[in-house]
N, C-alpha and C positions, 0 to 999 in steps of 0.2 A: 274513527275511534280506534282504539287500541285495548290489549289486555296485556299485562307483565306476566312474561313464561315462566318466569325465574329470578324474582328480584332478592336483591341480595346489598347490604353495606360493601359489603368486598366480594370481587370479581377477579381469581387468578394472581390472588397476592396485592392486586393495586387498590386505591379507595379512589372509589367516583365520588363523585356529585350526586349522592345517593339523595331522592326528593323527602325522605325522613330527615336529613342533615340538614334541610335549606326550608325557611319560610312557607307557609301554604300557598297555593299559587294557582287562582283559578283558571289561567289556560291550561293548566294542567287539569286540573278538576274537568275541564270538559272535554279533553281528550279522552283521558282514563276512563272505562267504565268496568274495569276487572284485573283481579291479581289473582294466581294460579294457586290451590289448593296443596297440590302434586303436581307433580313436571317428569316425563321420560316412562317409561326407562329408553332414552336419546338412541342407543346400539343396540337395542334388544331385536334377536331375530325369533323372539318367538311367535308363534302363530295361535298359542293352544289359550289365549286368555289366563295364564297363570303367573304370568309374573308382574309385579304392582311392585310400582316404585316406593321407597322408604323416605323421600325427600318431604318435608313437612312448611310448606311456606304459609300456613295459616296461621303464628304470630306476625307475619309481616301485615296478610290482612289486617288482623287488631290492632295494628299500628298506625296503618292508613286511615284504618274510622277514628281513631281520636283524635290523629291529626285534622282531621274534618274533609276528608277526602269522602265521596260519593261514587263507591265500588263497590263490585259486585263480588262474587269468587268462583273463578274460571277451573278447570281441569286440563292440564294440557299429556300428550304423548311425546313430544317434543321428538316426533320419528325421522330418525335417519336411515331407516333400512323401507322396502317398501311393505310395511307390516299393518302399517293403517288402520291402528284401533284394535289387535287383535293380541296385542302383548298382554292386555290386560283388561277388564271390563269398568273402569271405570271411565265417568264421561262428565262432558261438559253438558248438562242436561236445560234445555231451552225450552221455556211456557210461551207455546204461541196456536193462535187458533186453528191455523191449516200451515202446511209446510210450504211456503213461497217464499223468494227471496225479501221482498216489503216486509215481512212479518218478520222474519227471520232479522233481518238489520234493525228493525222494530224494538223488538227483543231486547236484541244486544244493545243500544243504545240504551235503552231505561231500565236494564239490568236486571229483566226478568227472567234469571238465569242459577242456577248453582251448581255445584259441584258434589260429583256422588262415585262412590266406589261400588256401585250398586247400580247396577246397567237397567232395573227395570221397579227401582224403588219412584213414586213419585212425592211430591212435598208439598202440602199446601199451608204457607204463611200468609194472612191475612189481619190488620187492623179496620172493623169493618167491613169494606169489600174492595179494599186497598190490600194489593200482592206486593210478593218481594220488590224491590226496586222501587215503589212508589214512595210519594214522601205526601203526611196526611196532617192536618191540625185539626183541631178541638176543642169542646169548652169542657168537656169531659177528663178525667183521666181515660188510657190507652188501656182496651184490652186488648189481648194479643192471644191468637187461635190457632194453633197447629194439628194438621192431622197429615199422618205418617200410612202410607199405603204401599205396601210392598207387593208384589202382583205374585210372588211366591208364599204367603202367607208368612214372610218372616215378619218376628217383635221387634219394635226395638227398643233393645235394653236401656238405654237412656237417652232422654231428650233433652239438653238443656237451652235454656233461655238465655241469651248475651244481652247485655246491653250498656251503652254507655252514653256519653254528653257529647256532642259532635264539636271538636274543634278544642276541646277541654287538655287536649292532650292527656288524662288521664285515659289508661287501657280498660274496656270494658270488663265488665265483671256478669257472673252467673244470677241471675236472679230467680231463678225458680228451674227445677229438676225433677221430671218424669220419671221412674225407674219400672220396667218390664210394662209399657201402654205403648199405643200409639197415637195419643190424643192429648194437647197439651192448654188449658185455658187457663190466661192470668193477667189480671189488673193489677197494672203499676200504678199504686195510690203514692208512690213518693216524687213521682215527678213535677217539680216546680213550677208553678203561674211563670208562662215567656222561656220554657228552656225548649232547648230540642235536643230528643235522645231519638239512637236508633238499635235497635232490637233485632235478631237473626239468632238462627236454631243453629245447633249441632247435634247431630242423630248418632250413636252407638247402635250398631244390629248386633244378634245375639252373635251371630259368628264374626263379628271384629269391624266387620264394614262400617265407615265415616262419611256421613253425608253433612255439608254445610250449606245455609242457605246465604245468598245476599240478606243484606239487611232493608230493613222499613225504616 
């Protein structure tokens, strides 16, 4: 499996074969299971945790779920000095029961995974007792449960709810918004008998940090 570092329409002035330009294409869908949040900073030799990259690839994510792609959203450092995580504290943060490699590939395969600028926030999305990355149906409408734990007792200033039609090509949109909680519960009653939609958080903390989750 793979995650995209740094996806982009254009690369160095040339136009690829960008997988947004081309047809959905489920060998690709079972490759992919993440696209990167932030990426680098690539040359940074800092060591002290304080510099965080500006680069923003998460409209690429909401590009991929409407195209009906099945990703998650990764964080990379993208290091070329040997700095290893210490430029800055954001991380690719991974839900799994003990740290083995089994679990670990686990994980990353079914996208039980997000991306956080917040080295010790954790994230709990659930539909039911379905986490990020699972995919769940019903005869029910979907309620959808977030709870926001910061191990430094930070708030976070906003929570909002994404979601959108998988495969619709239409980009997902906000459906419901938290402002100063960390606790977010909401029934989507407009979701149609036979559709499939998928839903994933984006967290504001009071001092600026961005946590996004894969999507359900």
């Amino acid at each position: 499996f793979c995650t995209l570092a740094h996806p982009s329409l254009y690369w160095a002035d040339k136009h690829y074969n960008d997988i947004l330009n081309t047809p959905y294409a489920a060998f690709r869908d079972s490759a992919i299971v993440g696209s990167v949040f932030r990426n680098g900073l690539a040359f940074s030799t800092t060591t002290d945790y304080s510099e965080y990259p500006v680069t923003d690839y998460s409209p690429y994510y909401r590009q991929l779920l409407a195209k009906g792609y099945h990703v998650g959203i990764s964080y990379d450092h993208d290091n070329h000095n040997t700095t290893f995580g210490r430029n800055n504290g954001g991380r690719l943060v991974i839900m799994a029961p003990s740290l083995t490699e089994a679990n670990l590939y686990y994980a990353m395969r079914n996208m039980h995974f997000y991306a956080s600028e917040d080295w010790n926030t954790r994230m709990d999305l659930k539909i039911n007792s379905f986490i990020m990355g699972d995919s769940t149906s019903g005869l029910t409408y979907p309620t959808i449960n977030f709870v926001h734990n910061d191990l430094d007792g930070e708030l976070a200033d906003s929570i909002k709810l994404w979601s959108g039609v998988e495969g619709s090509g239409i980009l997902p949109v906000i459906l419901a918004v938290g402002k100063s909680m960390n606790t977010l519960s909401f029934t989507d009653n407009t979701m149609a008998p036979g559709s499939n939609k998928y839903y994933f958080i984006e967290v504001v903390q009071n001092d600026g940090d961005r946590i996004i989750t894969s999507p359900i």
